[in-house]
C-alpha positions in Angstrom: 38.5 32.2 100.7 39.0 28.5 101.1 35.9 27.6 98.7 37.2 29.9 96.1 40.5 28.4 96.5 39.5 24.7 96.1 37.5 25.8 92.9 40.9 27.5 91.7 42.2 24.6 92.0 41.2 23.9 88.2 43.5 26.1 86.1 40.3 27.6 84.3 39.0 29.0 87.2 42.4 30.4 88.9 43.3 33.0 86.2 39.4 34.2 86.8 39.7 34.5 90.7 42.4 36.4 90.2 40.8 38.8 87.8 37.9 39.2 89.9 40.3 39.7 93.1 42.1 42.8 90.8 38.8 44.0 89.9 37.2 43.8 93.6 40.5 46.2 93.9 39.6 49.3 91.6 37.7 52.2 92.7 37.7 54.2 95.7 36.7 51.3 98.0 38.1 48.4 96.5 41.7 50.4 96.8 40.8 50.5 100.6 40.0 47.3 100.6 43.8 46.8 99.0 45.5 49.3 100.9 44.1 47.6 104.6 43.6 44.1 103.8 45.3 43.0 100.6 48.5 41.7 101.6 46.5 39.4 104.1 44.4 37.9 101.2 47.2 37.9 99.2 49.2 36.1 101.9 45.8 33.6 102.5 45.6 33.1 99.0 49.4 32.0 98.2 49.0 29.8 101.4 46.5 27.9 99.9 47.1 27.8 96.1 51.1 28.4 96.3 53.2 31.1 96.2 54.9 30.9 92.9 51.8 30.0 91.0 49.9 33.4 92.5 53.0 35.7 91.9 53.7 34.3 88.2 49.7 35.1 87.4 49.7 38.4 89.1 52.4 39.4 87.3 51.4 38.0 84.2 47.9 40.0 84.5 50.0 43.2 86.0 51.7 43.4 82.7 48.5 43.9 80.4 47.3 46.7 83.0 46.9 50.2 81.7 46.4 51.9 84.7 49.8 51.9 86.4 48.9 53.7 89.8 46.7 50.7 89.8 49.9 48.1 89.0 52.1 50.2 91.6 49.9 49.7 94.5 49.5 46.0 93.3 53.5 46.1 93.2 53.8 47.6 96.8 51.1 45.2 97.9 53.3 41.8 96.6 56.3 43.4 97.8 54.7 43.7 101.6 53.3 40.3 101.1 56.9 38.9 100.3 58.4 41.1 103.0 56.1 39.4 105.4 56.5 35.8 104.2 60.5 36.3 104.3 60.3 35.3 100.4 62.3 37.7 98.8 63.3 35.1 96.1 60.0 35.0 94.9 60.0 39.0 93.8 62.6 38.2 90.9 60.6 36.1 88.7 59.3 39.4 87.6 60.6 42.4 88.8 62.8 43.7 86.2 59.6 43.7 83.9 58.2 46.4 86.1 61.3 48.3 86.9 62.9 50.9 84.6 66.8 49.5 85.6 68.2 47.1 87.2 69.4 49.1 90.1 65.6 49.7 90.7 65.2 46.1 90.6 67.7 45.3 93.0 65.9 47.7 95.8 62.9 46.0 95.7 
């Protein structure tokens, strides 16, 4: 993780390591792979690229995504990540794009 973060470092390539993470994600394994293990790399990955700059991107990318049992268990994923990392703040740059209300917004 730490090579593909320093090549993320470059702007170019951090939109694409996230893309490829999200694809790594889909299908039957790679939604194990997201449901055991993806708040840690999540976690490892804001650690060392930053927090904000992961969140914004995800949710940038979550917001073209057709599939939305896909987007919900990405959702839960960042949720658990924030939970974890005591960042709560962080989960209002974009939640009210992915909630129906406001009151849903303010549960997450």
């Amino acid at each position: 993780m730490l090579v593909h973060a320093e090549i993320s470092a470059e702007e170019e390539h951090f939109k694409l390591l996230l893309q490829g993470l999200l694809q790594r994600f889909r299908g039957d394994k790679g939604s194990a792979l997201l449901q055991s293990r993806g708040a840690l790399i999540v976690r490892g990955l804001c650690s060392l690229l930053g927090g904000v700059r992961v969140f914004r991107e995800l949710a940038c990318i979550l917001e073209g995504e057709e599939c939305l049992s896909f987007a919900s268990m990405l959702v839960q994923v960042r949720v658990d990540t924030l939970s974890c990392a005591g960042s709560h703040p962080l989960l209002a740059l974009r939640a009210p794009d992915w909630c129906t209300s406001k009151q849903q917004a303010s549960r997450l």
